[in-house]
C-alpha positions as CSV (number, residue, x, y, z in Angstrom):
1,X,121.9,76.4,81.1
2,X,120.5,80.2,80.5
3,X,121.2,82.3,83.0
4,X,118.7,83.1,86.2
5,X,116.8,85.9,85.8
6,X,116.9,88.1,88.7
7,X,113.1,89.8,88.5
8,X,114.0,92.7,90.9
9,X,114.0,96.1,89.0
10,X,116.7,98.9,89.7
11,X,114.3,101.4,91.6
12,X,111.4,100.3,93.8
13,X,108.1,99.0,91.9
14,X,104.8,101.2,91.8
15,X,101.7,99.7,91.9
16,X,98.3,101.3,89.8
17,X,95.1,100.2,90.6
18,X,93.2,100.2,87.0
19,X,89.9,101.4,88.2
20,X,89.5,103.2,91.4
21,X,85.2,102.9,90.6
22,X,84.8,99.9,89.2
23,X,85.4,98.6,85.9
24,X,82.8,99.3,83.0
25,X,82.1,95.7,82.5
26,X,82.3,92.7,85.1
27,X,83.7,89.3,84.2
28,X,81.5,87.3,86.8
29,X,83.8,86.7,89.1
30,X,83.2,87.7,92.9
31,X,85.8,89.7,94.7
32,X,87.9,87.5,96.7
33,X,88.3,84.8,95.3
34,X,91.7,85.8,94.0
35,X,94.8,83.2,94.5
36,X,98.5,82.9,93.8
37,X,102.1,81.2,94.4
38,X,105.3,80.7,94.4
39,X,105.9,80.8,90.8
40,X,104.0,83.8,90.2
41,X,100.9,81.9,88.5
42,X,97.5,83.8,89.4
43,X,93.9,83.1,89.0
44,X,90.6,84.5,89.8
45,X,91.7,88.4,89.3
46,X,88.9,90.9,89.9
47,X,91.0,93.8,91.1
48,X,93.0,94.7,88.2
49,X,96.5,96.5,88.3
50,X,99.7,97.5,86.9
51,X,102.8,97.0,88.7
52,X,106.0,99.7,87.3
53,X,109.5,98.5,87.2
54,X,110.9,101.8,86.9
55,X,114.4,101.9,85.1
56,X,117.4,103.8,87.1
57,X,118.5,105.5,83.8
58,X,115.4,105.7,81.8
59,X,115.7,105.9,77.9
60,X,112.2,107.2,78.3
61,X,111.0,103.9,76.4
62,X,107.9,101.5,78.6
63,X,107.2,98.3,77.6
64,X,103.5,97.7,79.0
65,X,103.5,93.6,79.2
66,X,100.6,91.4,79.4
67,X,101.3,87.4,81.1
68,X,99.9,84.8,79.6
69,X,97.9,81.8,81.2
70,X,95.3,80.7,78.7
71,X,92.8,83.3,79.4
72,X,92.1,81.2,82.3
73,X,94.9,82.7,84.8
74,X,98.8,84.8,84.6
75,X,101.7,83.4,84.7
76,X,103.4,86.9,86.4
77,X,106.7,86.2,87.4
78,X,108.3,84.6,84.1
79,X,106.4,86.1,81.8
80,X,106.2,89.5,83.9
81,X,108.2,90.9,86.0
82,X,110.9,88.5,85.7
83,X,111.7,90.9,82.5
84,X,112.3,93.9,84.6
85,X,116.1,93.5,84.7
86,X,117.2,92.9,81.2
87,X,114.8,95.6,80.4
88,X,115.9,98.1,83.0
89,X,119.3,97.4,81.8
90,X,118.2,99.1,78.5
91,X,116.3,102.2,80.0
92,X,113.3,100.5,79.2
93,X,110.6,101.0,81.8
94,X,108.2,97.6,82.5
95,X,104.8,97.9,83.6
96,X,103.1,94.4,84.0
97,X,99.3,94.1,83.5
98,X,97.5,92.1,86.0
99,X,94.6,92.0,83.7
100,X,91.3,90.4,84.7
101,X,90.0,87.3,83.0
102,X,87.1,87.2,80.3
103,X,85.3,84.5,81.9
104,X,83.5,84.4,78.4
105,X,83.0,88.0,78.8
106,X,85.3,89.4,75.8
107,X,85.5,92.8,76.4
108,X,86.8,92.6,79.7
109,X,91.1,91.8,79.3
110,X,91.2,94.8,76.3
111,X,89.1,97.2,78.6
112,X,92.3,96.6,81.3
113,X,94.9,96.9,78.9
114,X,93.4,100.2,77.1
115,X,93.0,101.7,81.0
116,X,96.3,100.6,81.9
117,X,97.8,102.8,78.5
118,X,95.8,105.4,80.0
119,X,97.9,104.9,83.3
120,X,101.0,105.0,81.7
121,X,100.2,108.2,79.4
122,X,99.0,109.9,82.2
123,X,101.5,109.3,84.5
124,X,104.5,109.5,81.9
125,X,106.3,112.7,83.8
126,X,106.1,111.7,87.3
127,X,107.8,107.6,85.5
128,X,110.2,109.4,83.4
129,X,108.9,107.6,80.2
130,X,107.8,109.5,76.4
131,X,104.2,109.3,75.9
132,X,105.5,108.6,72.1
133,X,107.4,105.6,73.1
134,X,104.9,103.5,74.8
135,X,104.4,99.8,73.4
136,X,102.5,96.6,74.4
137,X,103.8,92.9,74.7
138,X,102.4,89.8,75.5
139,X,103.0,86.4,76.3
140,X,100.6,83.2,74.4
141,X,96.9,84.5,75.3
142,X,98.7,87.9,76.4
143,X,100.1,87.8,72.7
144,X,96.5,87.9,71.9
145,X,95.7,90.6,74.3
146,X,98.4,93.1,73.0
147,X,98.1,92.1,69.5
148,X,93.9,93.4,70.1
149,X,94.9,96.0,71.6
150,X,96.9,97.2,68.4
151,X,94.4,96.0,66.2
152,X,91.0,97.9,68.3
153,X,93.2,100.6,69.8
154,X,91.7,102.7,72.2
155,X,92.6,106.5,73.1
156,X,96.4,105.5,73.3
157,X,98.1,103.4,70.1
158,X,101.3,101.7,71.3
159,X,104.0,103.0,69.2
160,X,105.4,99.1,68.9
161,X,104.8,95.7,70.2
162,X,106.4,92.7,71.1
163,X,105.0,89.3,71.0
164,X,106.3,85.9,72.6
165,X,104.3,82.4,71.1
166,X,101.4,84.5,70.6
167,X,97.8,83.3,69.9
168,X,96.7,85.7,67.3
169,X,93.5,84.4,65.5
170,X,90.4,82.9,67.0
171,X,89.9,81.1,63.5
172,X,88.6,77.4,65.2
173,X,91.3,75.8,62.6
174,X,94.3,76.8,64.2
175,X,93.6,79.1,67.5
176,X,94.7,77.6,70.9
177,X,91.1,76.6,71.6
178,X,91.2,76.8,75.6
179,X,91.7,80.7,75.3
180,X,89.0,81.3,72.3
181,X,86.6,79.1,74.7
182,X,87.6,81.5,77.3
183,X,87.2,84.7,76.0
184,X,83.9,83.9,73.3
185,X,82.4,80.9,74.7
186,X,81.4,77.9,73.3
187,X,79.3,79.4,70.1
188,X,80.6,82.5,69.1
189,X,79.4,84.7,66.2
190,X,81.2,84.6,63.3
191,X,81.4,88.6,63.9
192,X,83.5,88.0,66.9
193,X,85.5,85.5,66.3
194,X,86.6,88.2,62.7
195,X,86.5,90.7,65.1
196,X,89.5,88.7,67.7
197,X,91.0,87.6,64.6
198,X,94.3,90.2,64.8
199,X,95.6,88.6,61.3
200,X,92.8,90.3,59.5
201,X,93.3,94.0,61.0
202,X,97.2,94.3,60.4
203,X,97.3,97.7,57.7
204,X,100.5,99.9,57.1
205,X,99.3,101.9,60.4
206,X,100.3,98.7,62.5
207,X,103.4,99.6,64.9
208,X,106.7,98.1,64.5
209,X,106.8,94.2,65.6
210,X,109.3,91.8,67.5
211,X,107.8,88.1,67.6
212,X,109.8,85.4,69.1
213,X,108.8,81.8,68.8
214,X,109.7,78.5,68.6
215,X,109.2,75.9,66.0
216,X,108.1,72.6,68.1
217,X,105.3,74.9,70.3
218,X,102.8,72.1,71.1
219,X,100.0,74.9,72.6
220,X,99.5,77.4,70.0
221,X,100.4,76.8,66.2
222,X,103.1,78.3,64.9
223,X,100.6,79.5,61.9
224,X,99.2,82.4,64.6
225,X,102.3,84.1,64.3
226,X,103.5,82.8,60.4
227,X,100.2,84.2,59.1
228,X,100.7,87.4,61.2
229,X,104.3,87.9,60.2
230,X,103.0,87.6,56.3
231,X,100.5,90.1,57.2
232,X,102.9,92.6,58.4
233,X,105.3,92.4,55.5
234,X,102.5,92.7,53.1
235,X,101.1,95.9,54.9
236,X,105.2,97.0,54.7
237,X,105.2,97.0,58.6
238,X,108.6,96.9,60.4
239,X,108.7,93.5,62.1
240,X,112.0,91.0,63.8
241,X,110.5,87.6,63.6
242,X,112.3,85.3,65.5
243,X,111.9,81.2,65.2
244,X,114.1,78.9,67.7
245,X,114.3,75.5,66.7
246,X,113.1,74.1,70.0
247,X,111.7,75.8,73.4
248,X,108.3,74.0,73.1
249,X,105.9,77.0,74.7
250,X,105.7,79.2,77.8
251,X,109.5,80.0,77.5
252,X,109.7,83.8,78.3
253,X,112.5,83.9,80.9
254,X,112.6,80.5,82.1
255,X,116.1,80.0,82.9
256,X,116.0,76.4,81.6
257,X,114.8,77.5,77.7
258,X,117.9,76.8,75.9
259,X,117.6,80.0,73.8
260,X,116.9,82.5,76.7
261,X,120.1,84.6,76.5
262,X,120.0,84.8,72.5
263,X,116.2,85.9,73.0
264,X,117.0,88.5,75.4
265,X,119.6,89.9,73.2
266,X,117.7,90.0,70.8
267,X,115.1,91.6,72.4
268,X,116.8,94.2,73.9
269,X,119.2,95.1,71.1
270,X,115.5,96.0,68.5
271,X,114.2,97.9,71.7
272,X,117.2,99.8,71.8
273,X,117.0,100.5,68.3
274,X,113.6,101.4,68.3
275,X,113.8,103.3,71.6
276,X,116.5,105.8,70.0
């Protein structure tokens, strides 16, 4: 069996609330209502915020990481702040996004991310972290989150990203339907669902690119990150594409995925080469 991970960080977390005014645009969703348990899983999120596992010898390298859940809630612990540790062992600072959910309203999870950049940039002294060495990650629908986020960036471009099982298109032949019903509804343009589509935006200006996978995933289609891994090495973008023969989906530090420790290592030995 993989080995527990322990989701305590070397230093104390910091907590960022994303918008101390109110976000620009509201998902729907009454203030409230939020809920959550044991196993980190969270729904109903109308307060945004990041949470900052600081690392006790920083490398000056953040990873800002966005759960996954479907577009429909976070699954924060494993695929969240569970991380801290393996991360922190590297220098690498985590800051996990408690992004709000579209609730069919699109903009809404890529306003939260592009804020909490912000955050980060802004906040880069007092953190210990280089402005220049800031990158995005996500989980399934948070795949689809960070992989937006590099494809429409806003005033901060991650410098890399780092995708677990990640939906990437919202092309109705092989998206994970659930989160494209989530985040464009039941009709959406053609415009948006090209405009979600992070396959069709990848040029040679995309950041370097981890993606770790695994072949029998019954939730999103291994094609999502195949057709995006094509698209990087056509656009000659630095990418570590990693496929494990089983692992099924929603793997990212769950201690009974047989591949955990190899993933990990993985991970953390391209962030170390990237981070230095």
């Amino acid at each position: 069996m993989a080995q527990v991970i322990n989701p305590i960080s070397a230093a104390e977390p910091i907590t960022y609330k994303l918008w101390q005014n109110g976000a620009p645009t509201s998902n729907g969703i009454a203030k409230g209502l939020e809920q959550s348990d044991s196993t980190g899983w969270i729904t109903f999120v109308s307060e945004p915020e990041i949470t900052v596992y600081p690392a006790d010898r920083p490398s000056g390298t953040a990873l800002l990481l966005c759960p996954g859940g479907g577009y429909f809630g976070l699954s924060s612990l494993y695929e969240g702040s569970a991380l801290a540790q393996p991360l922190n062992e590297i220098g690498v600072t985590l800051a996990v996004l408690k992004y709000r959910m579209p609730n069919r309203h699109h903009e809404v999870p890529r306003e939260d991310a592009l804020r909490a950049l912000e955050i980060l940039n802004d906040k880069a002294s007092e953190l210990k972290i280089d402005p220049e060495k800031i990158g995005i990650g996500g989980a399934s629908a948070g795949g689809h989150l960070a992989a937006t986020v590099i494809s429409h960036p806003g005033k901060i471009a991650p410098a890399f990203q780092v995708l677990f099982y990640p939906v990437i298109t919202m092309s109705e032949e092989f998206t994970h339907s659930g989160s494209r019903n989530l985040l464009l509804g039941d009709k959406p343009s053609e415009n948006l669902i090209e405009y979600f589509s992070n396959e069709l935006y990848v040029s040679s200006e995309t950041p370097p690119t981890f993606i770790a996978v695994s072949q029998n995933d019954p939730a999103v289609p291994l094609r999502n990150s195949t057709d995006y891994f094509r698209a990087l090495v056509a656009n000659n973008v630095q990418v570590s594409f990693h496929v494990y023969p089983t692992g099924g989906h929603g793997w990212l530090c769950n201690p009974d995925f047989t591949y955990l420790n190899q993933a990990l290592t993985e991970l953390t030995n391209w962030l170390v080469s990237f981070g230095r």
